[in-house]
Backbone and ligand atoms as CSV (ligand in chain L), in Angstrom:
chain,resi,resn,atom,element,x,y,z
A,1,UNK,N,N,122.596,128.339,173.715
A,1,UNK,CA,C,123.336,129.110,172.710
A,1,UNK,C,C,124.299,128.189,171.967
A,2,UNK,N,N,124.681,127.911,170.812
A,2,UNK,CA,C,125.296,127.146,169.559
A,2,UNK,C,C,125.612,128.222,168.795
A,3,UNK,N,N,126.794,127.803,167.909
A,3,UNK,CA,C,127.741,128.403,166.723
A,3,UNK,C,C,126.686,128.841,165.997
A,4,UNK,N,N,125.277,127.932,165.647
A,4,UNK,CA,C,124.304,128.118,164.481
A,4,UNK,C,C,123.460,129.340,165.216
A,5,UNK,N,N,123.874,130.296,166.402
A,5,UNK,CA,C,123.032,131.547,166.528
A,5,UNK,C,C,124.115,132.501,166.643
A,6,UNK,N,N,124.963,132.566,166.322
A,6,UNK,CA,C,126.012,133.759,165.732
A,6,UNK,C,C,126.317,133.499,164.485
A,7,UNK,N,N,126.870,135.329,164.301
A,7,UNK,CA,C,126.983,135.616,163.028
A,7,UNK,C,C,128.216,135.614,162.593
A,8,UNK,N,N,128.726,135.115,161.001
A,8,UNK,CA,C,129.961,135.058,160.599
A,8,UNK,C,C,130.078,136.449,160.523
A,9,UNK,N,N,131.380,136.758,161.170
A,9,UNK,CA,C,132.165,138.188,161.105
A,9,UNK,C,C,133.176,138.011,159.946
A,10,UNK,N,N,134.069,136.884,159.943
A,10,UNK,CA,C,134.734,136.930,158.962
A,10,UNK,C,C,135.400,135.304,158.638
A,11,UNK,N,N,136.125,134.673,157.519
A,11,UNK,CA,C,137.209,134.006,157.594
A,11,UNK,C,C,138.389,134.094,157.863
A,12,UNK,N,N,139.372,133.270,157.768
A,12,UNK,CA,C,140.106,134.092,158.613
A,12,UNK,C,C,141.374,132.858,157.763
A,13,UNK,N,N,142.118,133.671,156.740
A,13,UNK,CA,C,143.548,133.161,155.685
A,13,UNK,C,C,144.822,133.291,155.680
A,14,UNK,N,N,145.483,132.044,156.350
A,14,UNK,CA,C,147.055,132.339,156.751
A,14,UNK,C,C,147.481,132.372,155.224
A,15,UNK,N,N,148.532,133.526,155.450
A,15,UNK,CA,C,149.138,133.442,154.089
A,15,UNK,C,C,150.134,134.278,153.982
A,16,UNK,N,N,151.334,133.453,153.107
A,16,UNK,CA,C,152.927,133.567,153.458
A,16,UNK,C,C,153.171,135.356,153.506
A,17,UNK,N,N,152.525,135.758,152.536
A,17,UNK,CA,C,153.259,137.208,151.911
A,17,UNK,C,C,151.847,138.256,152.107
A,18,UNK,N,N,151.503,138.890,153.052
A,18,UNK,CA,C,150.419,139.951,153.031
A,18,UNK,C,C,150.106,140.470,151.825
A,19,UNK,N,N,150.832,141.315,151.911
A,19,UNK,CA,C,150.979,142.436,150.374
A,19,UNK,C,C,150.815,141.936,149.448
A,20,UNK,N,N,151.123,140.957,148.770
A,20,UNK,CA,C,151.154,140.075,147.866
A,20,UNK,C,C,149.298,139.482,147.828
A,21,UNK,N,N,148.903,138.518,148.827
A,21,UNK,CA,C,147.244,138.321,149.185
A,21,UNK,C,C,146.907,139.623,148.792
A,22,UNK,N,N,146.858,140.831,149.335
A,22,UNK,CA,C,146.098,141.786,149.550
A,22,UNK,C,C,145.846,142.273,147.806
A,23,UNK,N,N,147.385,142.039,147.497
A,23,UNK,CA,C,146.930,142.981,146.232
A,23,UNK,C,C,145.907,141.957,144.826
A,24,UNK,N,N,145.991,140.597,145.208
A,24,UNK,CA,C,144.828,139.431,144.370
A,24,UNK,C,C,143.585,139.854,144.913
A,25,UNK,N,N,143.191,140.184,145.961
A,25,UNK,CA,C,142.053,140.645,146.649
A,25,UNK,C,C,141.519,141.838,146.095
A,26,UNK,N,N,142.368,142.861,146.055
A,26,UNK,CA,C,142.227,144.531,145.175
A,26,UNK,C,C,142.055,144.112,144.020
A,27,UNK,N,N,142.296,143.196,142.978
A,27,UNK,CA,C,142.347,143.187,141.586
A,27,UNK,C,C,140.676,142.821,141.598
A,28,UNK,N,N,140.158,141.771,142.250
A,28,UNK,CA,C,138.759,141.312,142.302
A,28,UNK,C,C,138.289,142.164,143.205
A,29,UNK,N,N,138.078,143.443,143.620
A,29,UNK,CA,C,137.083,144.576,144.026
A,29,UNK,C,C,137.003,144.462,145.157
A,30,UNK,N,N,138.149,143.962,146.370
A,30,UNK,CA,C,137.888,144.226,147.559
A,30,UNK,C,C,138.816,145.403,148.033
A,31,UNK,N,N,138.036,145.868,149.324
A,31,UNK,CA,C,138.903,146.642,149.832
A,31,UNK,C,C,139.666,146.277,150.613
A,32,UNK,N,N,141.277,146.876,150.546
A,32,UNK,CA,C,141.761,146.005,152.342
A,32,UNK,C,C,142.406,147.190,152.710
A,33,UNK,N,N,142.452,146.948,154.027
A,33,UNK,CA,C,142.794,147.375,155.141
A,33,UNK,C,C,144.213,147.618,155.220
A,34,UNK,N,N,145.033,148.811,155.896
A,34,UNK,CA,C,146.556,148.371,155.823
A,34,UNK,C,C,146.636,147.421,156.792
A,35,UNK,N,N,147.982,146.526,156.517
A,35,UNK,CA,C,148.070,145.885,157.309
A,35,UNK,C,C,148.901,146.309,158.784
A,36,UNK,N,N,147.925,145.472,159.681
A,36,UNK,CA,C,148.300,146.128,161.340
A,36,UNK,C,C,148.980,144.486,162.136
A,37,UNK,N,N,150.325,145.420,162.787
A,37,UNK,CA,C,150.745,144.236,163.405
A,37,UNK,C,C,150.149,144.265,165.020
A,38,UNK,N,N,149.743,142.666,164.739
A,38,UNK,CA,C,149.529,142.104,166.165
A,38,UNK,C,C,150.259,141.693,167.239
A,39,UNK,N,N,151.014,142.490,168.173
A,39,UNK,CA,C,152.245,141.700,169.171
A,39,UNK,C,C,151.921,140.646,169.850
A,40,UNK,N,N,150.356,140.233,169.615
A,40,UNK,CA,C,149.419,139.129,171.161
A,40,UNK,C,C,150.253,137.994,170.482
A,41,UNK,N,N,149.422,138.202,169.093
A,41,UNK,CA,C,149.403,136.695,167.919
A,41,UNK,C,C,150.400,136.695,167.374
A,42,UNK,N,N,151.552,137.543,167.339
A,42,UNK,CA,C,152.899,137.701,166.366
A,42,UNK,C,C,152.072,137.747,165.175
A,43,UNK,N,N,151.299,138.062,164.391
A,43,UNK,CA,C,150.673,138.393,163.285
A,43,UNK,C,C,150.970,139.584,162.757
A,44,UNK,N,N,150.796,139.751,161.216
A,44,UNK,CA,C,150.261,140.770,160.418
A,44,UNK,C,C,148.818,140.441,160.157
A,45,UNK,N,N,148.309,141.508,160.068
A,45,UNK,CA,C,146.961,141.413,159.861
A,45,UNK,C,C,145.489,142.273,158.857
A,46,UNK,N,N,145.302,141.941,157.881
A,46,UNK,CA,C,144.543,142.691,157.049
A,46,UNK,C,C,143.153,142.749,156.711
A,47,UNK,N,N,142.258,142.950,156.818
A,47,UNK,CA,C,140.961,142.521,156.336
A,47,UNK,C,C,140.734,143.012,154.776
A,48,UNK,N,N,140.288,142.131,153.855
A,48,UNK,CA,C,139.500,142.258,152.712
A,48,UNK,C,C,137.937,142.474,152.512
A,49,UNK,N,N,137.456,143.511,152.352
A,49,UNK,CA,C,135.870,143.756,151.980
A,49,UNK,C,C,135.673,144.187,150.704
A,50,UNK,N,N,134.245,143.597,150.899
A,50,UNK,CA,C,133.229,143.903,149.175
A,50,UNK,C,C,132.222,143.957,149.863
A,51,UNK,N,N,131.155,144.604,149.473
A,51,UNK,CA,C,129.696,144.815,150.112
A,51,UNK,C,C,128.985,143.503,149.969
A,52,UNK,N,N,128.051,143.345,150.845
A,52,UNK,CA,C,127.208,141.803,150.602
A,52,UNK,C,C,127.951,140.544,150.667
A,53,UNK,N,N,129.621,140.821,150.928
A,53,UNK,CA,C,130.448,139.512,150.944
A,53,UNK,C,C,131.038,139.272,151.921
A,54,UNK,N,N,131.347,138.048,152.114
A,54,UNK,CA,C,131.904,137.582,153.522
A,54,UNK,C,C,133.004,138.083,153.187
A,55,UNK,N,N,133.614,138.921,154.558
A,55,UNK,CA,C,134.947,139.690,154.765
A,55,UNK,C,C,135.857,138.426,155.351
A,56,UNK,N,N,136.842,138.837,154.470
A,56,UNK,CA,C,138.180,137.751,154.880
A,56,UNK,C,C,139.350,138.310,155.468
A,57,UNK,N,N,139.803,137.599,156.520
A,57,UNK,CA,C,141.033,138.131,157.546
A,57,UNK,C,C,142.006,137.635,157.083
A,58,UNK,N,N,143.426,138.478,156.240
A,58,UNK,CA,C,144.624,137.884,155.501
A,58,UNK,C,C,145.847,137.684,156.760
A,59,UNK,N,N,146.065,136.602,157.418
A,59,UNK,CA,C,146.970,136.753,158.271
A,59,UNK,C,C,148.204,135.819,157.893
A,60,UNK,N,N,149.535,136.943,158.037
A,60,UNK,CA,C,150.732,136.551,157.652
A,60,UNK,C,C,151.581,136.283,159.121
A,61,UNK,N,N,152.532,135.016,159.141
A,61,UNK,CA,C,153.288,135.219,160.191
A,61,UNK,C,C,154.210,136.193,160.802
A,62,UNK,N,N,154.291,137.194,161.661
A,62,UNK,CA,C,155.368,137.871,162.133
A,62,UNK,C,C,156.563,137.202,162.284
A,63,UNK,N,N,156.822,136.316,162.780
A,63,UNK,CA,C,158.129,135.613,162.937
A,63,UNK,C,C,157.374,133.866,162.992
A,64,UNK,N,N,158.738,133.011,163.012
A,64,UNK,CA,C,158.840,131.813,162.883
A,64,UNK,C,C,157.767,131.239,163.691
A,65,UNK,N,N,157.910,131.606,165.207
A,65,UNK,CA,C,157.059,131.215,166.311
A,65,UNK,C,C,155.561,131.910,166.147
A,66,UNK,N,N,155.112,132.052,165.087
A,66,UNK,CA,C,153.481,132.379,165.007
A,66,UNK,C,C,152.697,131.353,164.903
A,67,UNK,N,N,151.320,131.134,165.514
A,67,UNK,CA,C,151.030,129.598,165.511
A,67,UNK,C,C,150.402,130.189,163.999
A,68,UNK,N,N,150.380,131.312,163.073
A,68,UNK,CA,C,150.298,130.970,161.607
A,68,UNK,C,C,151.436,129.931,161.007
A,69,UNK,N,N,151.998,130.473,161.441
A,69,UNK,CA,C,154.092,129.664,160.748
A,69,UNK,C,C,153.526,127.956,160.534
A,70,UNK,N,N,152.287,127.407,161.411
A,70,UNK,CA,C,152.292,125.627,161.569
A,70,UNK,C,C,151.435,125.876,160.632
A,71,UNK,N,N,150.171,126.450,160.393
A,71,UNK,CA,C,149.160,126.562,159.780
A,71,UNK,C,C,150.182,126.534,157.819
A,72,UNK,N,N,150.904,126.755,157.877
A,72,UNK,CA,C,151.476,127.485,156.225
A,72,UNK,C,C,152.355,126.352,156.326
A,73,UNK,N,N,153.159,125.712,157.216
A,73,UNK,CA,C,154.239,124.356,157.385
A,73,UNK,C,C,153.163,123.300,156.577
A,74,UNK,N,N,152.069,123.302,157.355
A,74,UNK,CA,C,151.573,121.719,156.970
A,74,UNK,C,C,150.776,121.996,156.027
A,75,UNK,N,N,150.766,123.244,155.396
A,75,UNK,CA,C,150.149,123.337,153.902
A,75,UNK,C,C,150.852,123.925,153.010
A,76,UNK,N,N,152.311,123.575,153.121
A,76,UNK,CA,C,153.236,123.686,151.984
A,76,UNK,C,C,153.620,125.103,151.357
A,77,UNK,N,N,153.030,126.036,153.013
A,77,UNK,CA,C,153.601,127.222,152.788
A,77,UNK,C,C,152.200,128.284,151.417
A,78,UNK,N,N,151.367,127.509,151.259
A,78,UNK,CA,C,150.170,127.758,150.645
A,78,UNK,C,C,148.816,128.367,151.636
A,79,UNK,N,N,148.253,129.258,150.578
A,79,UNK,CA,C,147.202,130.393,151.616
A,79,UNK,C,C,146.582,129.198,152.188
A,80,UNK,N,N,145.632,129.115,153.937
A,80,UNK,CA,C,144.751,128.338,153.577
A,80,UNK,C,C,143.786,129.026,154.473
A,81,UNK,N,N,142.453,128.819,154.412
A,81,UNK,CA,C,141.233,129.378,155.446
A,81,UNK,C,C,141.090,128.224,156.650
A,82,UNK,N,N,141.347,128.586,157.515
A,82,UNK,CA,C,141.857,128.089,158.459
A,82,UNK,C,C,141.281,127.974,160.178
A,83,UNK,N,N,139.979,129.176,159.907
A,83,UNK,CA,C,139.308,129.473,160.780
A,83,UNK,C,C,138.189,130.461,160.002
A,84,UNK,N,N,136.829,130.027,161.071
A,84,UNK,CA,C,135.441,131.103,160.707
A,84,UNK,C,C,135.765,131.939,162.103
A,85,UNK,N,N,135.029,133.267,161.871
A,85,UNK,CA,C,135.056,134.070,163.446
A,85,UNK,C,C,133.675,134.411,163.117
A,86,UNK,N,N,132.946,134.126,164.430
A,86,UNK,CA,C,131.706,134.644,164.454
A,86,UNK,C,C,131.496,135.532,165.197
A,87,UNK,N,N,130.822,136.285,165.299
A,87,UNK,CA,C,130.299,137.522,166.351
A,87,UNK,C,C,129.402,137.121,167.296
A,88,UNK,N,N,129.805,137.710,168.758
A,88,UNK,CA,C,128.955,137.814,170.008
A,88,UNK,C,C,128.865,138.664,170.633
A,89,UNK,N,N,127.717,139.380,171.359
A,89,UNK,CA,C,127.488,139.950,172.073
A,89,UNK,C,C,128.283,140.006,173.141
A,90,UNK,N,N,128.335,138.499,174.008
A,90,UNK,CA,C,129.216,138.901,175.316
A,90,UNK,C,C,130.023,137.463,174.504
A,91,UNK,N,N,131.473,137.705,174.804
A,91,UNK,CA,C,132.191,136.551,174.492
A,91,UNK,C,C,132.354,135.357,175.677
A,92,UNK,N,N,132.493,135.854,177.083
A,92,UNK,CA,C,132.415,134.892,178.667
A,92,UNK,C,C,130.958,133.865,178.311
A,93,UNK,N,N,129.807,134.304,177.997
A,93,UNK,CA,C,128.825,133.949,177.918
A,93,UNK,C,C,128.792,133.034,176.572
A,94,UNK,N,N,129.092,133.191,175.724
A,94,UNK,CA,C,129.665,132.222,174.826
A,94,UNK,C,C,130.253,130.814,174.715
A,95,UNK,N,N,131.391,131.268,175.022
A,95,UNK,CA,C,132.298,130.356,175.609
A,95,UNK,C,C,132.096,128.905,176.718
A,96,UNK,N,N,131.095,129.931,177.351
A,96,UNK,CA,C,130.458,129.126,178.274
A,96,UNK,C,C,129.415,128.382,177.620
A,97,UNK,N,N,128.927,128.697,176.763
A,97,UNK,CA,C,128.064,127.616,176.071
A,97,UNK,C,C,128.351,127.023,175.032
A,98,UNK,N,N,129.563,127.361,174.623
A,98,UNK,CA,C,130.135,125.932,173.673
A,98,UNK,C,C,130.696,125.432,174.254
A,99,UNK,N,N,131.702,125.193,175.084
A,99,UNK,CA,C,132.386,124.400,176.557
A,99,UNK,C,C,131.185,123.452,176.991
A,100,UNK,N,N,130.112,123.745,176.544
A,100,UNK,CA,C,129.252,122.811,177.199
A,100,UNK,C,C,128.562,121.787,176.186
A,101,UNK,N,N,129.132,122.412,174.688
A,101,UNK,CA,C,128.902,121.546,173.904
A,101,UNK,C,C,130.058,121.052,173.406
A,102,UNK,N,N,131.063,121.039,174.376
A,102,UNK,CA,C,132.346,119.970,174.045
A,102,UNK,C,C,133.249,120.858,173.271
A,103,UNK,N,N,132.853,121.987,173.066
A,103,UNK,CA,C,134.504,122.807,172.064
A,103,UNK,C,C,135.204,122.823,173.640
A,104,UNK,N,N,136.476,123.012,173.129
A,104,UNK,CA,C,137.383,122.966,173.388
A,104,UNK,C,C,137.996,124.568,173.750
A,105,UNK,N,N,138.412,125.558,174.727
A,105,UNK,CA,C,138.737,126.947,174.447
A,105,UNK,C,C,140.573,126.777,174.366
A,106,UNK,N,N,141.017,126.770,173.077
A,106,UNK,CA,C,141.964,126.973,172.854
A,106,UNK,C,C,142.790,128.394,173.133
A,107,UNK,N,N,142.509,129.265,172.908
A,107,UNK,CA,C,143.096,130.839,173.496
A,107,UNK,C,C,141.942,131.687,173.973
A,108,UNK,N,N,142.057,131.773,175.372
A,108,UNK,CA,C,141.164,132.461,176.243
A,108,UNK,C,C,141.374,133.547,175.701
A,109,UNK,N,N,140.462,134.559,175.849
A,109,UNK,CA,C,140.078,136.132,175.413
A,109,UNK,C,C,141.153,137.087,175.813
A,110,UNK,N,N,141.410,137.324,174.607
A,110,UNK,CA,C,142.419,138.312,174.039
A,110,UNK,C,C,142.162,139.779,173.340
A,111,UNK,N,N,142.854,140.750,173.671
A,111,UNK,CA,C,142.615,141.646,173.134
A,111,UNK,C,C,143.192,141.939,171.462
A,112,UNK,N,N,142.189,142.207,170.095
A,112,UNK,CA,C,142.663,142.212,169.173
A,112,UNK,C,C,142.903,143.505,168.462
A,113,UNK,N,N,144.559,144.380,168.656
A,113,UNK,CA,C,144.636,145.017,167.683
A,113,UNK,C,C,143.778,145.434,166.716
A,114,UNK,N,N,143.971,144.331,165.665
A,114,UNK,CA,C,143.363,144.873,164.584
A,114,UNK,C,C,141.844,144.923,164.240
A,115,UNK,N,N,141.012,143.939,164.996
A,115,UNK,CA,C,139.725,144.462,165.532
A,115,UNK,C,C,139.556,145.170,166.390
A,116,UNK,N,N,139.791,146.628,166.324
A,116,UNK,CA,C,139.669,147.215,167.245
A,116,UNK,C,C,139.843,147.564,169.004
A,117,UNK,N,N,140.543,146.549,169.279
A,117,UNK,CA,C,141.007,145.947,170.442
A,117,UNK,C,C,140.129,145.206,171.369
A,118,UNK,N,N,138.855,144.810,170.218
A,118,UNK,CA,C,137.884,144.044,171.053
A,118,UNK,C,C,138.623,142.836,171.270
A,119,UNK,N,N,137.777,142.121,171.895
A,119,UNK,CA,C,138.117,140.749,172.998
A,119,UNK,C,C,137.963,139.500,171.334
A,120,UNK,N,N,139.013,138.691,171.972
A,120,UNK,CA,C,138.644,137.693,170.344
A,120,UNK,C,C,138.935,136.304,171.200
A,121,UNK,N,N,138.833,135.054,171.040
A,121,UNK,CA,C,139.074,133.678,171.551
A,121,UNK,C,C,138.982,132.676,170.735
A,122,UNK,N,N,139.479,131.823,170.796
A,122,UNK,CA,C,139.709,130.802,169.861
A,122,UNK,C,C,139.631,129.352,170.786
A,123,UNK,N,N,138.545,129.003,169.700
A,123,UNK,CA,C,137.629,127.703,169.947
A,123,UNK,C,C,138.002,126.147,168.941
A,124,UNK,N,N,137.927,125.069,169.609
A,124,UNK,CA,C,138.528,123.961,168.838
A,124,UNK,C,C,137.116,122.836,169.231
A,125,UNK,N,N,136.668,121.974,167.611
A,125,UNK,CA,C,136.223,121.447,167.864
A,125,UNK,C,C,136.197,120.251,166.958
A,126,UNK,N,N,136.978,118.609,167.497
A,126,UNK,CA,C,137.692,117.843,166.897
A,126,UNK,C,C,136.862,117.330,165.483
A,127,UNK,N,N,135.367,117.375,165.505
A,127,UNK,CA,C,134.580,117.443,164.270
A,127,UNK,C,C,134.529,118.254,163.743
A,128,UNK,N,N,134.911,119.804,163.992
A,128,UNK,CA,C,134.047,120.871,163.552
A,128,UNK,C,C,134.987,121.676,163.206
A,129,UNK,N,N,136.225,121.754,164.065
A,129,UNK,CA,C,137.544,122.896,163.391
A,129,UNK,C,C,137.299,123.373,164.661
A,130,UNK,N,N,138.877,124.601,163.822
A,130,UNK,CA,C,138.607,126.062,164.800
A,130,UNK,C,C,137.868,126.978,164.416
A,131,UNK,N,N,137.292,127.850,165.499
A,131,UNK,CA,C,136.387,128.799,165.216
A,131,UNK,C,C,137.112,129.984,166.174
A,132,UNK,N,N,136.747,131.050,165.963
A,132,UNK,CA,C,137.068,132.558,166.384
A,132,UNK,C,C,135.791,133.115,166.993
A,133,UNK,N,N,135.926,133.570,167.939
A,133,UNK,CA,C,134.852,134.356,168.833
A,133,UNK,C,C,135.519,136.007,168.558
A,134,UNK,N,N,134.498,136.718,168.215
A,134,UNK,CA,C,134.531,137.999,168.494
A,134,UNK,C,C,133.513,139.160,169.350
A,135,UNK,N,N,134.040,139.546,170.380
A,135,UNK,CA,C,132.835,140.409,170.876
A,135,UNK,C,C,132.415,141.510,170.321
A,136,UNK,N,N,131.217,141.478,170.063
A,136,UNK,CA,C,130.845,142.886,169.376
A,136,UNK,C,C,129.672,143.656,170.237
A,137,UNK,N,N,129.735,144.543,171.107
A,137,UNK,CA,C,128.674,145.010,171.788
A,137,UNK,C,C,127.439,145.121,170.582
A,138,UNK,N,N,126.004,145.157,170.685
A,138,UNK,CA,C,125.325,145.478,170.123
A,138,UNK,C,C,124.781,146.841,170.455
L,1,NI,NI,NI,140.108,135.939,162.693
């Protein structure tokens, strides 16, 4: 099992001011989501959709200590995409097979608010970035 047999669920865009993202997103025909706070991630959190388009995750820092807050520091406080999240069936089973292709599991499985309180994890890979695991039963 490899990144190249899951599916992109979403991107995923730190960015200073929610409301502000959300409403550039509404002007070009997406829908978003209200935004829901995350207590795991200290996040705000919004999704943007359009049919047929990759859905984008608008995440603003809750407070100083959000590991968004470093993500927006070392990019001058500017939106940036910052992570892909792909979808899995079982996320343990996953994990376990990119660990074996050298990612890295940066935040073991967490429950996400604003996805529904499914399980989410975050993956590091020094060529490749971070990536987002999401479980999605089929
Ligand atoms: Ni995400």
């Amino acid at each position: 099992m490899k990144v190249s047999d899951f599916k992109i669920h979403h991107v995923g865009v730190a960015v200073s001011d929610i409301h502000s993202a959300a409403s550039v997103y509404r002007e070009n025909g997406y829908l978003c989501t209200e935004p829901v706070f995350d207590p795991i991630q200290n996040v705000n959190i919004c999704f943007a959709e359009k049919p047929d388009e990759l859905r984008a995750e608008l995440i603003e820092p809750a407070s100083e200590n959000s590991p968004v807050s470093d993500v927006l520091k070392k990019n001058g406080g500017n939106p940036e995409v910052y992570h892909i999240c792909y979808s899995v069936p079982d996320i343990e089973q996953a994990i376990s097979a990119l660990r074996e292709e050298r990612w890295l599991l940066v935040k073991p499985p967490v429950h996400a608010v604003a996805c529904g309180n499914a399980k989410v994890a975050f993956l590091y890979s020094r060529e490749a970035g971070l990536i987002e695991l999401l479980e999605e039963k089929s």
